[in-house]
C-alpha positions as CSV (number, residue, x, y, z in Angstrom):
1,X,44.7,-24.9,15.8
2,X,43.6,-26.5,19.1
3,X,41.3,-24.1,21.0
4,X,40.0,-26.7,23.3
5,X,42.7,-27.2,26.0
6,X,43.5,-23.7,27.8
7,X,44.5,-24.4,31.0
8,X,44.6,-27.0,34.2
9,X,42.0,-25.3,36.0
10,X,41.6,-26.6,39.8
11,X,43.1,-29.6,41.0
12,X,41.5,-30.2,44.9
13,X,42.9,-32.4,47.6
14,X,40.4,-32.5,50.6
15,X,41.7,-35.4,52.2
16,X,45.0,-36.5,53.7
17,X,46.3,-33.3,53.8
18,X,43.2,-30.5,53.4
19,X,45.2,-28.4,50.8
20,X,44.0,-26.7,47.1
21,X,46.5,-26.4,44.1
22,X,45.4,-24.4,41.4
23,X,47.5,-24.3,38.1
24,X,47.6,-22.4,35.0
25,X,48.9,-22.5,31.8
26,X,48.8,-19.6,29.7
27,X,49.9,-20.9,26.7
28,X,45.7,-21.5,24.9
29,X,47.0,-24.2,22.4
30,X,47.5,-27.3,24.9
31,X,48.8,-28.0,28.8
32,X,52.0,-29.3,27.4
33,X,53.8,-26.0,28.8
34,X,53.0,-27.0,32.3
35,X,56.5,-26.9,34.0
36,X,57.8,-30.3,35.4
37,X,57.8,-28.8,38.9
38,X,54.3,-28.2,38.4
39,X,53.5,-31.5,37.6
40,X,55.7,-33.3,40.3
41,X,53.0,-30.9,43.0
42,X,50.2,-32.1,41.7
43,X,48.2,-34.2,44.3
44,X,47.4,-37.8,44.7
45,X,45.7,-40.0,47.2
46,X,47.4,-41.6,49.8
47,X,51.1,-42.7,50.4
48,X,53.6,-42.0,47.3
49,X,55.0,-45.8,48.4
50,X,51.2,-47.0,47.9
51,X,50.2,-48.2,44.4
52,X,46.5,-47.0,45.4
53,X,47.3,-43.0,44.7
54,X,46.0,-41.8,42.3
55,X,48.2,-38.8,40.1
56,X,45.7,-37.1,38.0
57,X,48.3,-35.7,35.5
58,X,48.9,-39.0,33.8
59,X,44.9,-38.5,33.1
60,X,44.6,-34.9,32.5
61,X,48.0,-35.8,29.8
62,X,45.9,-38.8,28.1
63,X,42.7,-36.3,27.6
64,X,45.1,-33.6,26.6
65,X,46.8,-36.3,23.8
66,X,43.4,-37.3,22.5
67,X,42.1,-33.7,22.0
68,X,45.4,-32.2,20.0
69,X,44.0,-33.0,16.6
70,X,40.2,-32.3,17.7
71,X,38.5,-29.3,15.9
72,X,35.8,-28.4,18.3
73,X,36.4,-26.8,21.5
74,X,35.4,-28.0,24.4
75,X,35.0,-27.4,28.4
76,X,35.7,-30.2,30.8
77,X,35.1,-31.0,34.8
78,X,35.9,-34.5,37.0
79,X,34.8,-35.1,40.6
80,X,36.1,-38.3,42.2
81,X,32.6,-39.1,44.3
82,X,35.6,-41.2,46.0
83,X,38.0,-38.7,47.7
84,X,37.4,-35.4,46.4
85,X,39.8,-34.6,44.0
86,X,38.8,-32.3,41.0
87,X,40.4,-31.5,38.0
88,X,38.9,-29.0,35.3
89,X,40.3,-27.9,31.5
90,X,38.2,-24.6,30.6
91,X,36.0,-25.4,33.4
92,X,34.9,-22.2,33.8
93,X,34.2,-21.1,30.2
94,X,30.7,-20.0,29.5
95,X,28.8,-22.7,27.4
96,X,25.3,-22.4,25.8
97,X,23.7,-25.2,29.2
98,X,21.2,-26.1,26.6
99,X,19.4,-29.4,28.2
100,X,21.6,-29.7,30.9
101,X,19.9,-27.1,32.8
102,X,17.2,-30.0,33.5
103,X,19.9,-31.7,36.3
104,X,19.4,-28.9,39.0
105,X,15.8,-27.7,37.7
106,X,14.9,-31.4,38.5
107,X,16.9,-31.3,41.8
108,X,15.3,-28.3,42.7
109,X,11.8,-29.8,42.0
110,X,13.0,-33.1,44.1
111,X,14.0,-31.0,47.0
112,X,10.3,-29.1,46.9
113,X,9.0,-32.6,47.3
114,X,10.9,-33.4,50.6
115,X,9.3,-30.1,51.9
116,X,5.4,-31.0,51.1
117,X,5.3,-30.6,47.5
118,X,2.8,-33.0,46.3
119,X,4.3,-35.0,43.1
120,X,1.1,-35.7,41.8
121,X,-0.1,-32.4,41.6
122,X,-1.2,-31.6,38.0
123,X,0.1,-28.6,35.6
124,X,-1.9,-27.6,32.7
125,X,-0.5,-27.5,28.9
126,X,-0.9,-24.4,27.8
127,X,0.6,-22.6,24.8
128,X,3.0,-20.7,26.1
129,X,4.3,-24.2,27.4
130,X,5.0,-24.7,23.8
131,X,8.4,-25.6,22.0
132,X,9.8,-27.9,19.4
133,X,12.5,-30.4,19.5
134,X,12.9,-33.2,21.9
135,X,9.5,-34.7,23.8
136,X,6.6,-35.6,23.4
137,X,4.1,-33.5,24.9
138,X,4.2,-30.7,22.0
139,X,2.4,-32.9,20.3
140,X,-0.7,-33.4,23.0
141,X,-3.7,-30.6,23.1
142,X,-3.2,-27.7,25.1
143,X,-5.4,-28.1,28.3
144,X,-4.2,-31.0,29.3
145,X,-3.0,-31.6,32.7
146,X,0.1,-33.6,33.4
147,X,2.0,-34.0,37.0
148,X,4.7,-32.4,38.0
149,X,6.1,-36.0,38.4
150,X,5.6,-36.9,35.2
151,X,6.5,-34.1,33.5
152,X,10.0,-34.4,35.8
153,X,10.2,-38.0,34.3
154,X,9.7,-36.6,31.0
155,X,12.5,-33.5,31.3
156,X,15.0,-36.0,31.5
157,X,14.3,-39.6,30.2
158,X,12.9,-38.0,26.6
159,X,14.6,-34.4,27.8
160,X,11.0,-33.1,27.1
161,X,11.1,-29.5,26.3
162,X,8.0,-28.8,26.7
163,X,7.9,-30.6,30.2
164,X,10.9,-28.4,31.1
165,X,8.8,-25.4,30.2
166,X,6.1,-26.0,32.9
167,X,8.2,-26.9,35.3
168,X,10.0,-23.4,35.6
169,X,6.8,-21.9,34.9
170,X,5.2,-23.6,38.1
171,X,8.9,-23.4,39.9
172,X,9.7,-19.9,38.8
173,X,12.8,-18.7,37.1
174,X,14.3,-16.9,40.3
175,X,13.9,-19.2,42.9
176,X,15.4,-22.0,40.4
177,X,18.3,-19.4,40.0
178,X,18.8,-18.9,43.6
179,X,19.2,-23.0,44.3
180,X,21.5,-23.2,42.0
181,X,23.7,-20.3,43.4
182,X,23.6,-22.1,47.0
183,X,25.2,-25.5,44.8
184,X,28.0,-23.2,42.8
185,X,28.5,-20.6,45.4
186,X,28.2,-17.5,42.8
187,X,26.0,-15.8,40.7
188,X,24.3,-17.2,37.9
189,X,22.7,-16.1,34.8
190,X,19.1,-15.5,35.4
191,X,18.2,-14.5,31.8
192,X,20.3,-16.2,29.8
193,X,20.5,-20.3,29.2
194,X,24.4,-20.0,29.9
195,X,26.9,-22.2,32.3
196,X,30.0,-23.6,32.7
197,X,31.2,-27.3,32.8
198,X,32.3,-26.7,36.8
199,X,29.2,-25.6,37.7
200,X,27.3,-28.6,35.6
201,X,29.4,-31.2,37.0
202,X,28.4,-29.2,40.6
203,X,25.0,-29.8,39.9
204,X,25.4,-33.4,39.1
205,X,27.3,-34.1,42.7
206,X,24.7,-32.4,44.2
207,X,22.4,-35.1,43.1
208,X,24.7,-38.0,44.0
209,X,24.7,-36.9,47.5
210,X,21.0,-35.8,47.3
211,X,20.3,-40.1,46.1
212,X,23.0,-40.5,49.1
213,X,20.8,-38.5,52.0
214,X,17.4,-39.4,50.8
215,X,17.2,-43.0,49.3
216,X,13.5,-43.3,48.0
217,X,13.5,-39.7,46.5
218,X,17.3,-40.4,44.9
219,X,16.5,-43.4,43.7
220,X,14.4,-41.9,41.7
221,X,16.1,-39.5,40.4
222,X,19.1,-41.4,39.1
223,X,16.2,-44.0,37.9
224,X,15.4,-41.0,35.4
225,X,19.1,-40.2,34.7
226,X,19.6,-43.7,34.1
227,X,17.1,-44.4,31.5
228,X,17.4,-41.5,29.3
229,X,16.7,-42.5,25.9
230,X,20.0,-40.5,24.7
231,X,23.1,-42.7,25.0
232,X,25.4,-41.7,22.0
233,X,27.5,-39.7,24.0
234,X,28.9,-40.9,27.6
235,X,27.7,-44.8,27.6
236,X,29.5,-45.2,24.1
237,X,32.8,-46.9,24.9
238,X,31.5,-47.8,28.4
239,X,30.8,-52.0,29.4
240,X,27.0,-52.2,29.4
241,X,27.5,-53.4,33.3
242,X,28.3,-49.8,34.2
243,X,25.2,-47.7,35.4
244,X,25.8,-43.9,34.0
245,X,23.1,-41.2,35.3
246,X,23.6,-38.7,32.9
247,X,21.6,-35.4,31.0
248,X,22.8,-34.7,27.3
249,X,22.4,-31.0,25.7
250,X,22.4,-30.0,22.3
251,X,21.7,-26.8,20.1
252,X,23.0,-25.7,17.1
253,X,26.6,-26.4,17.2
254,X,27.2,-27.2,21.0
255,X,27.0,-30.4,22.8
256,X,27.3,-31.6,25.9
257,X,26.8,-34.5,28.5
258,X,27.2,-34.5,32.4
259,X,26.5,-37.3,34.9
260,X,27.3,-40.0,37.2
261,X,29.8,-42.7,36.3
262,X,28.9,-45.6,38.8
263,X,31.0,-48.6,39.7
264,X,34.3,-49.5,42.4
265,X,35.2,-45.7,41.9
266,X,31.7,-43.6,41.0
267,X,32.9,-39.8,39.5
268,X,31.4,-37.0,37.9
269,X,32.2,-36.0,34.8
270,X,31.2,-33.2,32.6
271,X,32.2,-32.6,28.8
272,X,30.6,-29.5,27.2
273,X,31.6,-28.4,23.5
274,X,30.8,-26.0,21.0
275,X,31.6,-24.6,17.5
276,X,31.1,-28.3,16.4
277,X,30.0,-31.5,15.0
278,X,27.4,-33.5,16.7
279,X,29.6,-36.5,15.5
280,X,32.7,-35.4,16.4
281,X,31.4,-34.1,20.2
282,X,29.5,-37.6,20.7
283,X,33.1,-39.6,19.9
284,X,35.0,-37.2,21.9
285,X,32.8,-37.7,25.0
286,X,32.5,-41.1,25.0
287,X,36.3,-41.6,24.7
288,X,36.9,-39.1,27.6
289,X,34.5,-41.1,29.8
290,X,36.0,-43.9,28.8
291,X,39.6,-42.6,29.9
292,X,38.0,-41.4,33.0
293,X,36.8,-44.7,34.2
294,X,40.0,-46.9,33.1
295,X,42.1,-44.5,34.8
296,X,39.8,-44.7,38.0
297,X,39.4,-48.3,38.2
298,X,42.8,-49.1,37.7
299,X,46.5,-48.9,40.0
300,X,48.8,-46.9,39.1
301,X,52.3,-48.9,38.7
C-alpha cells in the first residue's frame, strides 16, 4: 500500500493575482483522484501565453509517480524563495523533528545576537548536557566551557547533540517555543520533539530571509548549513555547483532533511519520513530534490 501521498495540501499564489487554493484529496493511497478541473485551477506564474509559468502539478505528478512503489511514508513541503508559491503532500502530519529542531533553535540564537547577545560568551559542559549519538563534545570532560558560537557551529555542521543540549538550556525551552510560534503562526509542542514538514520548511525560509536582512550574521548561518558534514540525503543527485543549506534528522526509523536549494531559482524544500529505511529515505530525498530543482530551473513547453 502507499501511505505516503494523502493529499495536495496548500498550493499559494501571492503574486499576480494575491489568491490561495487549497485542495484535497481524500482518497490516502495517491493524488491521482484529483479531478481534472482541479488540476486545470491550480496556479502558475505569470501569463498562460508565457513559457516562464510555472504549473506545479506537472511537479507534484512527477513526485507522486516516484513515490507509488515507495514503502516508507513520508511528509513533504516546497517554497519557491522566487514567487511564493507552496505546495505541501502530508505537510501537516506530525513527524518525530528529531535534528531538525536545530534550524529555528539556531535562528533563535542568531536573532539574540542582533539584540546584544555576546557570541563568545562561554557555557559550561555539564552532565546533564550529556547525550549520545552525533558530536563531538560527549566525549570532552564535563567542566569545560565552550561558546555559544561554537557550540551553534557544532549543532549544525557535526549536528552535535550535546551542543544542542546547552543551547536550550542557556536559551530556555519556552522562549525557543514561543519564536517558533511567531514563524508558524500556531501553537507548538513544548514537551514533545514533534513537527510537521510545513512548519520545518517555515523555519528554513525564515533563515533565507534572516541571511537576506542581515548579511554578516546570515552569512554565517548558511556557512553552517552549508558545511554540514551529512550530505547522503538532499546533495545526492544534485551538481556539486549547487550550494544546499540544509539540517538532516534521524532517530530510529524516521528521517528527514530540510534546507535551502540555491541557484537561478533558490526554494525550500522539506522531506520528512518515518516507519523506514535509512537507505530507502536517503534515495527518496535526494531524488525529490533533484525533481525539485530540474523542474525550477527549467521552462515549461
Amino acid at each position: 500500500m502507499v501511505a505516503v501521498i494523502i493529499g495536495l495540501g496548500i498550493f499559494k499564489y501571492d503574486s499576480v493575482a494575491s489568491k490561495a487554493h487549497s485542495f484535497r484529496n481524500v482518497n490516502e493511497k495517491s493524488l491521482y483522484n484529483v479531478s481534472d478541473s482541479q488540476v486545470d485551477e491550480w496556479p502558475f506564474v505569470g501569463d498562460e501565453n508565457d513559457k516562464t509559468f510555472k504549473d506545479y502539478s506537472l511537479l507534484v505528478n512527477e513526485i507522486n509517480d516516484y513515490m507509488k512503489d515507495k514503502k516508507g511514508h513520508y511528509g513533504i513541503y516546497f517554497i519557491s524563495l522566487v514567487d511564493g508559491q507552496e505546495f505541501g503532500i502530508n505537510e501537516e502530519e506530525e513527524f518525530v523533528a528529531a535534528s531538525t529542531i536545530k534550524v529555528p533553535i539556531n535562528l533563535f540564537l542568531f536573532n539574540k545576537f542582533l539584540q546584544g547577545e555576546d557570541p563568545s560568551k562561554k557555557i559550561v559542559y555539564t552532565q546533564r548536557d550529556y547525550e549520545e549519538g552525533t558530536g563531538y563534545i560527549q566525549n570532552r570532560s564535563f567542566g569545560e566551557e565552550f561558546s555559544l558560537k561554537t557550540l551553534s557551529k557544532a549543532s549544525i555542521e557535526n549536528s552535535d547533540n550535546v551542543a544542542t543540549n546547552m543551547l536550550i538550556r542557556y536559551l530556555k525551552r519556552p522562549n525557543i517555543c514561543d519564536f517558533e510560534e511567531t514563524i508558524v503562526g500556531h501553537k507548538v509542542y513544548r514537551d514533545k520533539n514533534i513537527s510537521t514538514p510545513k512548519d520545518i520548511a517555515l523555519y528554513m525560509k525564515a533563515i533565507y530571509e534572516f541571511s537576506n536582512k542581515y548579511a554578516e550574521e546570515g552569512k554565517e548561518l548558511i556557512e553552517y548549513l552549508s558545511n554540514t558534514e551529512f550530505n547522503d540525503r538532499m546533495p545526492l543527485y544534485m551538481p556539486k555547483n549547487v550550494t544546499i543549506a540544509h539540517k538532516i534528522g534521524s532517530i530510529d526509523c524516521s528521517f528527514h532533511d530540510v534546507g535551502i536549494v540555491y541557484g537561478d531559482n533558490p526554494f525550500v524544500l522539506c522531506v520528512m519520513s518515518k516507519e523506514n529505511n535509512e537507505k530507502e529515505a536517503c534515495e527518496v530525498i535526494g531524488k525529490i530534490t533533484k525533481m525539485a530543482y530540474d523542474f525550477e530551473n527549467s521552462l515549461v513547453d
